[in-house]
C-alpha positions in Angstrom: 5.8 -1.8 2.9 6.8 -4.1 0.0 8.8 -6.3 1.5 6.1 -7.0 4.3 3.5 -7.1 1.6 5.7 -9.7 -0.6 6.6 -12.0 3.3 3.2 -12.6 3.4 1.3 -13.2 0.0 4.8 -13.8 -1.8 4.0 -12.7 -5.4 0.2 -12.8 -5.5 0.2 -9.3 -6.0 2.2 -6.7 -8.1 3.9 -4.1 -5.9 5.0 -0.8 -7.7 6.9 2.3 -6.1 5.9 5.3 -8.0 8.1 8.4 -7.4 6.2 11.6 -6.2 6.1 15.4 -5.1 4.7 16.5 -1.9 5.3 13.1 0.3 2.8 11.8 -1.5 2.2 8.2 -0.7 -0.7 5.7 -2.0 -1.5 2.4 -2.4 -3.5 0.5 -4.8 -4.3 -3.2 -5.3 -5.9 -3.6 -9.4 -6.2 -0.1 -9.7 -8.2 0.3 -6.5 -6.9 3.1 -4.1 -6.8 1.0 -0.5 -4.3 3.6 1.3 -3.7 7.1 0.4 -1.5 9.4 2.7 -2.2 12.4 0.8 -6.2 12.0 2.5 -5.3 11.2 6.0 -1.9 13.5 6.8 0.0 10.4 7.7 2.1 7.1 6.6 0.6 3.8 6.4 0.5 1.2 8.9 0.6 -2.2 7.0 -1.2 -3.9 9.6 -3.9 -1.5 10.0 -4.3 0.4 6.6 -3.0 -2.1 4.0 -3.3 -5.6 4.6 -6.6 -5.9 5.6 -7.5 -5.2 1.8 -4.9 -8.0 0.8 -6.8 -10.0 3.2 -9.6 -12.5 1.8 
């Protein structure tokens, strides 16, 4: 997800991997949740789930 995240916006935004328990998997752009897998039960599609927030 960060490498797809990085080919298209280069380094406009900061990408951090956070280790966690439970398959917990979330994303946030400035501190705003855009993606968490913990509410829907499954992984993120970048296309569908994440970059449309990156998106202006």
């Amino acid at each position: 997800m960060a490498s797809e995240i990085f080919e298209e916006f280069g380094q406009t935004f900061e990408v951090r991997l956070i280790p966690s328990s439970g398959g917990v998997f979330e994303v946030t752009v400035d501190g705003d949740l855009v993606y968490s897998k913990k509410a829907t039960g499954r992984h993120a599609d970048y296309e569908t789930d994440v970059a449309p927030a990156l998106r202006p």
